[in-house]
N, C-alpha and C positions, 0 to 999 in steps of 0.2 A: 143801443149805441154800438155795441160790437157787429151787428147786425150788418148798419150802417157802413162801419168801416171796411170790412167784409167786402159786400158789393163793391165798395169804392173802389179797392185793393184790384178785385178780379176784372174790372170795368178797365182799370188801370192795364191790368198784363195784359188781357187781351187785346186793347186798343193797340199795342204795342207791335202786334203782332200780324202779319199780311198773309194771306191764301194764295197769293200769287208766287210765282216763284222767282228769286231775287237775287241778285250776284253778290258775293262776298269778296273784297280786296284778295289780289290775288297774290299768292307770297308758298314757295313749297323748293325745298334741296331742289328735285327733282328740276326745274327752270319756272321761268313764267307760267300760271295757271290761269285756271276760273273758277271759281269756287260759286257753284248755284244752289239756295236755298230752295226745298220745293214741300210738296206734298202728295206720296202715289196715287191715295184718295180723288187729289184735285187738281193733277197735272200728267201731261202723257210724257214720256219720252224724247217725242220730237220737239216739243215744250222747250225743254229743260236744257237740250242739244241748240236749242236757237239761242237761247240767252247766253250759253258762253260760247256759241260761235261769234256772238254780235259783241263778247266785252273783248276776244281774243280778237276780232277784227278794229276794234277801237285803237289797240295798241300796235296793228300792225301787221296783225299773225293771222293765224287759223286756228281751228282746233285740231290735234295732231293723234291726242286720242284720252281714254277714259284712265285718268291716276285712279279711281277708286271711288267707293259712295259708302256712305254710312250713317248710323242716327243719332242726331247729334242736337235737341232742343233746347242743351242750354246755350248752344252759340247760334243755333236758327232760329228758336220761336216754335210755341206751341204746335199751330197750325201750320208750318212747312219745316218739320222737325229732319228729315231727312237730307244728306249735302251732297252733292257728286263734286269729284274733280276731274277737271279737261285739261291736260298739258294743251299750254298754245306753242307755237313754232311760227317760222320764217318760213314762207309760202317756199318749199323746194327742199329746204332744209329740215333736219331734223329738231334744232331749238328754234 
């Protein structure tokens, strides 16, 4: 029985969990961000620079440059534990 719950439990978290790399609601002092879930393992650079240039272009903006990365699995997910943030801005301007 514990066995059983076991698998379930882990079947569970990892379902949960994506290899791809994912935007997080953007919210930071600094202004409008992006906040992208990823994986070094399993995503490049240019990756990761695409999805929040595409959430920073959603709202308007661009990406204006890198706030910071760090490892952060309990707010990303096993498999794309690592987060970067992209300050977005006004195409010309600084925010």
């Amino acid at each position: 029985m514990r066995k059983a719950v076991l698998a379930v439990t882990v079947t569970l978290a990892l379902g949960a969990c994506s290899s791809a790399p994912k935007p997080l609601v953007p919210d930071t002092p600094e202004g409008p961000a992006s906040y992208v879930c990823y994986s070094t393992w399993l995503s490049g650079p240019e990756e990761v620079r695409a999805i929040a240039d595409r959430q920073c272009r959603n709202a308007g903006m661009e990406v204006r440059g890198l706030l910071g990365q760090s490892f952060a699995p309990f707010k990303c997910g096993i498999l794309t534990p690592e987060v970067a943030a992209f300050r977005c801005g006004r195409y010309g301007f600084g925010y």
